[in-house]
C-alpha positions as CSV (number, residue, x, y, z in Angstrom):
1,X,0.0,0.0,0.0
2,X,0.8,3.3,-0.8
3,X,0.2,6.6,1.2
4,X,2.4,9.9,-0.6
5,X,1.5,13.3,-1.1
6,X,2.8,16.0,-3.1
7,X,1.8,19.5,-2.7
8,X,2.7,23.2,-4.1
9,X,1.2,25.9,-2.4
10,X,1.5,29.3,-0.4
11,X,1.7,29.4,3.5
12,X,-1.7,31.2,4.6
13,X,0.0,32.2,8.2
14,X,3.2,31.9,9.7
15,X,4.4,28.2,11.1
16,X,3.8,27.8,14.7
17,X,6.4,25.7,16.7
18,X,6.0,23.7,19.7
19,X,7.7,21.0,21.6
20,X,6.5,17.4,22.9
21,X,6.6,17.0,26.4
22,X,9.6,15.0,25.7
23,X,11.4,18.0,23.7
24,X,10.6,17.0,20.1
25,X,10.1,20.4,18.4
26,X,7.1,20.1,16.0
27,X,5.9,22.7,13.9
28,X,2.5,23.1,12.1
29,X,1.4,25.7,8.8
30,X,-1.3,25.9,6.6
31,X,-1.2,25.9,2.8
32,X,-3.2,27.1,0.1
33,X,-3.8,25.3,-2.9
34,X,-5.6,25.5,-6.0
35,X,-7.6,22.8,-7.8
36,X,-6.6,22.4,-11.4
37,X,-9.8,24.1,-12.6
38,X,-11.9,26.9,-12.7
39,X,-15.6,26.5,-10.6
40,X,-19.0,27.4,-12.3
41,X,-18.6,30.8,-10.9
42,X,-15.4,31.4,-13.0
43,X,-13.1,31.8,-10.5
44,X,-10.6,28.9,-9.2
45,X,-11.1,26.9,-5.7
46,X,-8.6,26.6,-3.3
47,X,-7.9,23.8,-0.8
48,X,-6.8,25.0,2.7
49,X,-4.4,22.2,3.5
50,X,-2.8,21.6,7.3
51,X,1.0,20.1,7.3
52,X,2.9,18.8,10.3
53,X,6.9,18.6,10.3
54,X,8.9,17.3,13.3
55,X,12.6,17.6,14.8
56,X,15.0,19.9,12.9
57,X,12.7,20.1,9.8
58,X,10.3,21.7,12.5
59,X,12.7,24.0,13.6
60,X,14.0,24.8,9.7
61,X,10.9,25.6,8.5
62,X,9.5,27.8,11.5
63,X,12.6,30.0,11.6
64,X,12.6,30.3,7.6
65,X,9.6,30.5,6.7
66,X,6.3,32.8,6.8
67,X,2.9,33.6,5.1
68,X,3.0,34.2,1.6
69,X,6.3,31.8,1.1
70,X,5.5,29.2,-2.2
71,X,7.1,25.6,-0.9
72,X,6.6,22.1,-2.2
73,X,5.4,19.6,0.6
74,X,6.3,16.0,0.3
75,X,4.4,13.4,2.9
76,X,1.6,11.5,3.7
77,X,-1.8,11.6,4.2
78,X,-3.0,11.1,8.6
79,X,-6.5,11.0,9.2
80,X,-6.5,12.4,13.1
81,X,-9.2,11.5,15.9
82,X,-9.7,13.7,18.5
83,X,-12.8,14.4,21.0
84,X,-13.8,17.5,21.7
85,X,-14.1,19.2,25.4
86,X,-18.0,19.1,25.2
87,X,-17.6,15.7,24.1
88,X,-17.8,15.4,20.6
89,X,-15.8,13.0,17.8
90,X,-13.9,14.6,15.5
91,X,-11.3,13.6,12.7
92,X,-8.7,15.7,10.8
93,X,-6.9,15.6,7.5
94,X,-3.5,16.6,7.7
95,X,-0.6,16.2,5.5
96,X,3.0,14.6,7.9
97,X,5.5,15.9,5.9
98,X,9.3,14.8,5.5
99,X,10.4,17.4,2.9
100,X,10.0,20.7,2.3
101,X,11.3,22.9,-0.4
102,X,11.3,26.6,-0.7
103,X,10.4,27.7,-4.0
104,X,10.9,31.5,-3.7
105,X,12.8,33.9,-1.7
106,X,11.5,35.1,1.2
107,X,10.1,39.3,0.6
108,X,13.1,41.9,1.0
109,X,15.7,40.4,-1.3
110,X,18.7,38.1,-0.3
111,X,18.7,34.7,0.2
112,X,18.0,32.9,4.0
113,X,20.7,30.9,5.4
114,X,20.4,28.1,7.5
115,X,22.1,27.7,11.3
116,X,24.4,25.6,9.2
117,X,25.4,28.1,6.8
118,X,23.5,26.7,3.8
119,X,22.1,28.7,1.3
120,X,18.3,27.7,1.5
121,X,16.9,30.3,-0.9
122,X,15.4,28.9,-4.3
123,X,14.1,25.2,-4.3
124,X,16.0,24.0,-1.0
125,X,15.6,20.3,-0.6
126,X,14.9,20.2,3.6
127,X,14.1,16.8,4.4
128,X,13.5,15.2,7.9
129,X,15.3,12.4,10.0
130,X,13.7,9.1,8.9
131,X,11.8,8.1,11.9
132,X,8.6,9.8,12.9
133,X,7.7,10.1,16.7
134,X,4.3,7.8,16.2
């Protein structure tokens, strides 16, 4: 069986970061989209689509990234149950992603460079450690 994603799309907000209780940083971002063709309407749909990264990927993309950056998502598809705190069962559709590339440069010019000193401007290959948490 086969469970891969591949998405190219715009960040909608800036990545949030957090850390397990056991220290693994994790960061989640939301992408935008669009569907291949144009709606009755005329106008083009957009998918709103929520991406996980852990570990150092986490951390790369949080300090490198922010709303409006084009990036390519590689990963797979996790279908997340959760109740809610009145009591209710809910599921979620996010994407658990191991690479990451940035397609553009980030607004304002010269390229970003990584804690490592690597250039990670135009179509940077990030991907994370083999071995996901779950």
């Amino acid at each position: 069986m086969l469970n891969r994603i591949v998405l190219i799309g715009r960040l909608v907000k800036d990545p949030e970061l957090r850390y397990t209780p056991a220290g693994l940083p994790v960061a989640g971002f939301r992408i935008a989209v669009d569907r291949p063709y144009v709606g009755q309407t005329g106008e083009r749909q957009t998918d709103f689509i929520d991406i996980v990264v852990w570990r150092k990927l986490a951390e790369t993309v949080a300090n490198h990234l922010q709303k409006g950056r084009l990036v390519a998502v590689e990963g797979r598809l996790q279908i997340r149950s959760y109740q809610t705190a009145d009591g209710q069962k809910r599921q979620a559709a996010e994407v658990v992603a191991d690479n990451v590339q940035f397609l553009d440069r980030p607004k304002g010019g010269g390229a970003n460079v990584s804690e490592h000193g690597d250039d990670i401007g135009q179509e940077t290959d990030l991907s994370a450690d083999d071995d996901i948490p779950f």
